[in-house]
N, C-alpha and C positions, 0 to 999 in steps of 0.2 A: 498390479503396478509393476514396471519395469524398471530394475536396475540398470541404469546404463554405465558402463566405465570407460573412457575412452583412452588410450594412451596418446599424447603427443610429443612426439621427436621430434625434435629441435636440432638440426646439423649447420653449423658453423663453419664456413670455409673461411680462412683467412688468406689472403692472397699480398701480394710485397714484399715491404723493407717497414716502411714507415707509413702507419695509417694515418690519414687524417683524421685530425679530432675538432671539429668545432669546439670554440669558447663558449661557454655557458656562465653567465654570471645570475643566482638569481637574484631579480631588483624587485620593488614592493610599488616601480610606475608613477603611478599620480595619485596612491592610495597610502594609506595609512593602515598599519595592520596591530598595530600596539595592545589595542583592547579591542577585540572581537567578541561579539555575541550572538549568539543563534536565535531564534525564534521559530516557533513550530507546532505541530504535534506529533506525534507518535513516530513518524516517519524523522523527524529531526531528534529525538530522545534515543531511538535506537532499538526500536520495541522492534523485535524476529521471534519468529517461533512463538505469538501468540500473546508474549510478557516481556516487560521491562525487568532486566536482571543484566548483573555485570556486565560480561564479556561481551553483551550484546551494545551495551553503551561505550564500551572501551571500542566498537566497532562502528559509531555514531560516524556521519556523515559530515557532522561539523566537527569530532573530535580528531578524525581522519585531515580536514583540512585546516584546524588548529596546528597539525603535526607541521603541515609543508608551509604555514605561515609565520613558523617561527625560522624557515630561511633568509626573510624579506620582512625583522624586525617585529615578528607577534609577539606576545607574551604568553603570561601564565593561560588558561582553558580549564576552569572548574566546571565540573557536570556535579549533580545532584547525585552521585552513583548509589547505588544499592551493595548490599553489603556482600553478596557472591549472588552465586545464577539459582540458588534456593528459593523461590519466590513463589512456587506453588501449579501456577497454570502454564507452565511450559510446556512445548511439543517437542519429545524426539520420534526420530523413525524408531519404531519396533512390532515385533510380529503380532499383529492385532487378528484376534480368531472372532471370525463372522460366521452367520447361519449355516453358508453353503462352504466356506476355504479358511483356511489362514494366509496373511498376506502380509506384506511389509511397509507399514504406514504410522500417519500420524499419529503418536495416541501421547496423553498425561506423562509426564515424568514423575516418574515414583519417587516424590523427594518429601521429605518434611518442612514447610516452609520455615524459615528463621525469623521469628519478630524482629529483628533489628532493621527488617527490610522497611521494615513501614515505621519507624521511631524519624522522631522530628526534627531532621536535621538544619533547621533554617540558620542554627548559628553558627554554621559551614558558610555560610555564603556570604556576601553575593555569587551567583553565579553567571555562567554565559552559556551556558546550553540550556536555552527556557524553552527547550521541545517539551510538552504537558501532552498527555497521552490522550486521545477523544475531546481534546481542544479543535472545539470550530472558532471562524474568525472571529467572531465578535466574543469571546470566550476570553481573551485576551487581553480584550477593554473592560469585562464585567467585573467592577469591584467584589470582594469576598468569593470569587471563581474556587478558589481554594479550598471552601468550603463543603464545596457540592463537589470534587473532584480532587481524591486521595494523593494524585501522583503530585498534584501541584499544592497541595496542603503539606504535606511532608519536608515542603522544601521552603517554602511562601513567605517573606517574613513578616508580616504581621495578614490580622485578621481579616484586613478589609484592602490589603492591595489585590493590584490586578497584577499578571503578567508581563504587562506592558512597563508599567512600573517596576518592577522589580529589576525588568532588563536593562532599565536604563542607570538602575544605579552601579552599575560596572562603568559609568560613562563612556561608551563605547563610538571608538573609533570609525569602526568597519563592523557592517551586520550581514547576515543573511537570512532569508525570511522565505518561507516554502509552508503556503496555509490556502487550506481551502480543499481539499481532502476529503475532509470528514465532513464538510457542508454538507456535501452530496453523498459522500461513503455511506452513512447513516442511514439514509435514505434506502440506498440498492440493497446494503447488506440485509436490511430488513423485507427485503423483496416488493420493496416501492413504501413504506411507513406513509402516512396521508401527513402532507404538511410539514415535512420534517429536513427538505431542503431550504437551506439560507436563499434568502431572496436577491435578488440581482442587484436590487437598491441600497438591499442592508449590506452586502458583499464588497459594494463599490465604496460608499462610507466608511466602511471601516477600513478596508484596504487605503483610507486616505488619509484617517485619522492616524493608523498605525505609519505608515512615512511623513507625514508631518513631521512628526513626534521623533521620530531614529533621525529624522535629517537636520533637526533642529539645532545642533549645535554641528555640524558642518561634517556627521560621518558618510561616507561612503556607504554602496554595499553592493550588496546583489538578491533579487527574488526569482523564483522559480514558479515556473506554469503548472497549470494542473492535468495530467496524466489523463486520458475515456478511463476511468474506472473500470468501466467493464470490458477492456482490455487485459487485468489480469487474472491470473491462476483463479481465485476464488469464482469467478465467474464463466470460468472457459473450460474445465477440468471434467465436469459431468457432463455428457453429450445430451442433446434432447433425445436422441434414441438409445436411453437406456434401460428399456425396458426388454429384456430377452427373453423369448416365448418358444417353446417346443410348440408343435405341430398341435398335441392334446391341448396345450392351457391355450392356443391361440381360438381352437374351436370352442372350448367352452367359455371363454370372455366373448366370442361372437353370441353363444347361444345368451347369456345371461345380459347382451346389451341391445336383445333384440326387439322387447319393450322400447327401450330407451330410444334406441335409431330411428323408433317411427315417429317418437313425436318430435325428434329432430329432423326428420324428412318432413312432418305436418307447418313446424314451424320455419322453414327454410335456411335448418342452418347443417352443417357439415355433422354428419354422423361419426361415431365411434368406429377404427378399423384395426383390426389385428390377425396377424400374419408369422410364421414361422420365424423362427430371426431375431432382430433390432428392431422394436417397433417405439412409436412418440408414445410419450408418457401422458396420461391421463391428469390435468391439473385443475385445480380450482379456478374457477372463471365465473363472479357474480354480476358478469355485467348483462344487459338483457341482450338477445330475448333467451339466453342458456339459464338463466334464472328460472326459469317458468317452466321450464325441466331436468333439472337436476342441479344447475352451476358448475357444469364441466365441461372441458373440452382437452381437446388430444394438443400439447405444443405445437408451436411450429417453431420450424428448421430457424429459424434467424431469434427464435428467444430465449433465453439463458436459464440453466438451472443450478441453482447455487452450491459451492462445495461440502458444505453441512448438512444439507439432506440427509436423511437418515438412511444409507444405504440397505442396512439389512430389511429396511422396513419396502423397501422396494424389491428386494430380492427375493426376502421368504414371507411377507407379510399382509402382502396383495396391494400396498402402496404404489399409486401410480396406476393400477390396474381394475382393480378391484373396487377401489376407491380411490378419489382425486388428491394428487399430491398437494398438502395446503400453503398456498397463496404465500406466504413466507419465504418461502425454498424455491420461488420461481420470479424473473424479471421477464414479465411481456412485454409487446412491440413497445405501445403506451409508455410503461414507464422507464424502457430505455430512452424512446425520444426525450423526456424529461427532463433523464440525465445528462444526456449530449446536448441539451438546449443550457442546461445549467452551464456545465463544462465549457461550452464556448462563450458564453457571457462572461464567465470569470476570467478567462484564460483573456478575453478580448481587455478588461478592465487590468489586466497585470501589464499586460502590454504598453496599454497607455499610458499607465504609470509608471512603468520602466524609463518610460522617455521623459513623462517630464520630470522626475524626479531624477536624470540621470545615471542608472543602475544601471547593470549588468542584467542580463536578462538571459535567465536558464532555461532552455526549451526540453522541459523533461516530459513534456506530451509529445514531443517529438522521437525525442529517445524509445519513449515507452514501444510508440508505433512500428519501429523501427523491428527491436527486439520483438515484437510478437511477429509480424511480416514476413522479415528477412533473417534477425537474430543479430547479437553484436558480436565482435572480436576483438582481445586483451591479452597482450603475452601465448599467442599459440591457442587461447582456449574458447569456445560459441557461448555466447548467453544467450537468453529464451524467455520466453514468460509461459513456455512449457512447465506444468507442476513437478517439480523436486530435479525431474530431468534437464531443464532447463539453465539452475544454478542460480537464477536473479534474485527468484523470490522464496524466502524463508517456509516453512511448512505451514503456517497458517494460510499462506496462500495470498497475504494482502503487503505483507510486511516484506523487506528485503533481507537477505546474506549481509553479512559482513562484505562478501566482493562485490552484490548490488551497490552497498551505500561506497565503495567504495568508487565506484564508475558512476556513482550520484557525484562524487566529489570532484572528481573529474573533470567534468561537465561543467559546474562550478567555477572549475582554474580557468578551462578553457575561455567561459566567460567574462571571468573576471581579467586574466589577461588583456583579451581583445577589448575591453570599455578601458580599462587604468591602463592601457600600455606596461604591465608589469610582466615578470619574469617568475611567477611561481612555477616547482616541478610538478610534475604531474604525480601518480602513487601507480606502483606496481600491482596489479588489482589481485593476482594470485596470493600475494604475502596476505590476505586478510581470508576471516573465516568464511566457510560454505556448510551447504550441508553436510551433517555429521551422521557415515552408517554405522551401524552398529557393529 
């Protein structure tokens, strides 16, 4: 893994007597920003690096634009916070020692977690950041949610509300709403789970039921589209040809696959090949007719292999090679199609509801595309959905930086301007956190 450091110089020529300065007033449009509230998961709570802990919530995307909507008449902005960044399952960079190197990567933070993080704070609230961490959409409507899910029991105020309700007791003005994530996240991260993406019908339902409900007593807001998942880090970071072979190991996985290639040549399907170099990784594959002799096959170039693979186990352990990497730790053609069939049914169903519902309409699949393609630019400096190099996305690989949620919020203003004719500022995306080297 490469550290990159870039330096950027910034040179200022001033030229005249007397600059011009345009007037800036900011105005709050045709919106109301009095009582805001967020709705979400994980990506609206503030979860980086793995866990929800402070300074990652003091970095929240809605707490970011809480900040510039108190130019244009917002109020107070309660989050559920946790009581410091002690929470347990956090990621920093540090020298992590594998079979063959030491190297400089993600690993645990060596901390003791603090009970207080998980004590029941519900008589703090109401609140207005209801980002719930591994909250899918209908998760939001499911009475006693709280129950079955720690982040939003902690905070929930009684036993049998939903999210939806809780949010609405801040009676809120102006919302924003950014779900549907984990409908599908669930799904890839597990390397396709059977069954485990929200349905198109229950997606669009609930996406109706939840704006009925926020628009009922006449707030505003804005919602945001859902991102190809397999657009970011956690899916793009591990090449399919990560399997590196000297000269020796490539001839002896030919001799030891030479059984195997016949009855792949008998049954008409693509034999096992290995070659000096970067060679495809050997994966699990139960579908026929590779079932009928062995259930494997070698990747192909266009299918994903997930960031949590067990690398050592590919490196020194004959994983991938030896034996097929298992079905978990891989997204094939199939279950990418799935998820971009998903992905675009939802993102179609936000859209329509944008309009008739009014809203502001954030195109964060657009953004996403954008920065993985070309890359963004903010005050002098590139973002990427490149891993750690890139700066967008946090070191779990799914979650953003503080300057990701920060150019989330952004985006946002932008939005939200252009629907409400308002006058919010936008946020300096460097002032927030990045990743952090040792």
């Amino acid at each position: 893994m490469k550290r990159i450091l870039t330096l950027f110089i910034t040179t200022t020529f001033i030229f005249a007597c007397e600059p011009e300065i345009d007037d800036y007033e900011p105005s709050s449009g045709d919106a109301d920003f009095s009582t805001y509230v967020a709705l979400g998961n994980s990506l609206t709570a503030g979860v980086m690096n793995g866990e929800l802990y402070l300074s990652g919530q003091q970095n929240s995307y809605p707490s970011i634009l809480a900040d510039k909507f108190a130019n244009v008449g917002g109020g107070d902005f309660k989050q559920p916070l946790m009581k410091d960044d002690y929470v347990g399952n956090r990621l920093v960079l540090d020298s992590v020692h594998g079979c063959k190197d030491t190297t400089l990567a993600p690993a645990p933070a060596q901390e003791n977690p603090d009970p207080q993080n998980f004590t029941d704070i519900a008589g703090q609230g109401p609140f207005n950041n209801m980002g719930v961490p591994g909250a899918k959409s209908f998760h939001l409507l499911t009475k006693g949610y709280g129950q079955a899910n720690p982040y939003f029991g902690r905070f929930m105020s009684d036993a049998n509300t939903t999210v939806l309700a809780d949010a609405m007791k801040v009676n809120p003005t102006f919302f924003t709403m950014w779900i549907g994530n984990r409908d599908v996240l669930g799904y890839a991260m597990a390397g396709g789970e059977a069954n485990s993406i929200t349905e198109q019908q229950i997606y669009s339902g609930v996406l109706d039921s939840l704006l009925q409900k926020l628009t009922s007593e006449g707030a505003k807001g804005a919602i945001a589209n859902i991102p190809d998942v397999t657009d970011i880090p956690f899916f793009n970071t591990i090449p399919y040809n990560a399997l590196s072979l000297s000269q020796e190991e490539a001839g002896q996985l030919r001799e030891a696959y030479q059984q195997y290639n016949q009855g792949a040549q008998a049954a008409g399907v693509d034999t096992l090949s290995f070659q000096e170099g970067a060679n495809a990784l050997v994966i699990e594959d139960n579908s026929a007719p590779y079932n009928e002799i062995g259930g494997m096959r070698q990747i192909k170039e266009n299918e994903l292999v997930l960031l949590d693979i067990p690398l050592d186990s590919v490196k020194c352990h004959g994983m991938g090679s030896e034996y097929p990497v298992p079905e978990e730790y891989v997204l094939d053609e199939e279950e990418i199609s799935k998820i971009s069939q998903a992905v675009n049914g939802y993102n179609q169903t936000i859209t329509a509801m944008a309009d008739q519902f009014n809203l502001a309409k954030v195109d964060m699949a657009a953004t996403m595309k954008e920065a993985k393609e070309s890359g963004l630019r903010y005050d002098g400096v590139g973002y990427t959905t490149e891993f750690i190099s890139g700066k967008l996305f946090s070191l779990d690989g799914i979650h953003l930086t503080g300057q990701g949620y920060a150019i989330v919020a952004n985006k946002f203003i932008s939005a939200i301007n252009a629907q409400y004719n308002a006058e919010i500022p936008t946020v300096s995306v460097t002032e927030y956190s990045g990743i952090q080297f040792p």
